[in-house]
C-alpha positions in Angstrom: -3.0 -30.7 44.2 -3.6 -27.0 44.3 0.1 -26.3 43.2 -0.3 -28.3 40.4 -3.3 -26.2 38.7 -3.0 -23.9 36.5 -2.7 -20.2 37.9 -5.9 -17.9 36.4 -4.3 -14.3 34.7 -5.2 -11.5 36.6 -5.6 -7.7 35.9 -2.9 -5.4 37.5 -2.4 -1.6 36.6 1.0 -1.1 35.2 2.0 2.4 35.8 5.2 1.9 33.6 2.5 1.2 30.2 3.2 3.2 27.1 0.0 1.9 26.2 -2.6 2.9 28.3 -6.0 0.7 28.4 -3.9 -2.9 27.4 -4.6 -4.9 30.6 -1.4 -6.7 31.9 -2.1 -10.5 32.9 -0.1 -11.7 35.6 -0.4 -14.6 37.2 -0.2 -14.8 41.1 2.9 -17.1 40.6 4.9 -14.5 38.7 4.0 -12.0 40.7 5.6 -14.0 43.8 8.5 -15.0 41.8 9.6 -11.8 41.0 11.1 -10.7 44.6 14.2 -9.4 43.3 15.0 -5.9 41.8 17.5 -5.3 39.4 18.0 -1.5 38.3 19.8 -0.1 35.3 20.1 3.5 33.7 19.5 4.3 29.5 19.7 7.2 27.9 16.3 8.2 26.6 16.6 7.2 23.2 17.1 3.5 24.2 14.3 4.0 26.6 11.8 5.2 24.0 12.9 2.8 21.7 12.2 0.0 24.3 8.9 1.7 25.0 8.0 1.6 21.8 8.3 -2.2 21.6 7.1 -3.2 24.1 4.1 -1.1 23.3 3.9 -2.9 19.4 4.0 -6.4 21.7 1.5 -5.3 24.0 3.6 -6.1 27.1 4.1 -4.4 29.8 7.5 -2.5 30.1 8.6 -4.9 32.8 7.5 -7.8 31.0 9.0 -6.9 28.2 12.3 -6.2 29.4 12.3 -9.1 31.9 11.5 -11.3 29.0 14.4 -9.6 26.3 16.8 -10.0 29.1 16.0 -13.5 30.1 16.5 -14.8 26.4 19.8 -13.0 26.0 21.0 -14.4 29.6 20.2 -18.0 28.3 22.2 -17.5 25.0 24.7 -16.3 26.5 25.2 -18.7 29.1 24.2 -21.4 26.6 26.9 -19.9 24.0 29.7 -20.3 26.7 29.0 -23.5 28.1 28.7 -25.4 25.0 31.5 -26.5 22.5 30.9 -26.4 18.7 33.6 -28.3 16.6 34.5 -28.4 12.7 33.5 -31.8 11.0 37.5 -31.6 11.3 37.8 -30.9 14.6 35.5 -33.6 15.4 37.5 -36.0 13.9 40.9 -35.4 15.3 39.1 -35.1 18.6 37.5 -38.8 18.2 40.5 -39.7 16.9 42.8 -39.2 19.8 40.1 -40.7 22.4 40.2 -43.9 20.2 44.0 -44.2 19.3 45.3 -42.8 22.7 49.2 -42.2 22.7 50.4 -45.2 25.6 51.8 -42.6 28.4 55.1 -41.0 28.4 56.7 -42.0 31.8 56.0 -38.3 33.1 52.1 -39.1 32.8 52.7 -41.7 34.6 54.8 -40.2 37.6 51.6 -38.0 37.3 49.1 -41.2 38.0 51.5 -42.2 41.3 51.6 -39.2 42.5 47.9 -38.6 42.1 47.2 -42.0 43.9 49.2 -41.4 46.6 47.6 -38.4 47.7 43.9 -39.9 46.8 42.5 -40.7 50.6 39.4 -44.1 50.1 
């Protein structure tokens, strides 16, 4: 049942804080999860700029950029695996799954050639 309780915050030092005297709360959990590095260069105006923000949020630097990267990793992804049709589009689309052309007789060479090879 322990694994199932909620984690207390604890206080860790961050030596990357532009803020100085903002404690960082991080649960024993994150801190395990996070066994990876990843490492990047910016030039220091995107840097300071960063700093800067993460300082308004009150974040850590790490958390800050872990979190930023994260969300644009997920909209990415989530951008190119999903499909988003006209009103249009949608309906030609429905419409050929409904009224489906009967095959040509190349389709269905296709089909007995498929089936042959299809081992069950």
């Amino acid at each position: 049942m322990r694994d199932s309780m909620p984690q207390t915050p604890t206080f860790h030092p961050r030596s990357e804080d532009p803020s100085p005297g903002v404690p960082a709360f991080v649960s024993a959990e994150e801190r395990r999860a996070r066994g990876t590095r990843l490492g990047f260069r910016v030039d220091a105006e995107t840097k300071n700029q960063v700093e800067r923000a993460a300082a308004l949020e009150r974040r850590s630097l790490t958390d800050f950029c872990l979190s930023a990267l994260a969300q644009a990793s997920r909209e990415a992804i989530a951008r190119h695996e999903s499909l988003v049709l006209s009103e249009r589009d949608r309906e030609v689309f429905f419409d050929a799954l409904i009224h489906a052309p009967e095959p040509n007789a190349r389709l269905r060479r296709a089909f007995g050639s498929a089936e042959e090879r299809v081992v069950r």
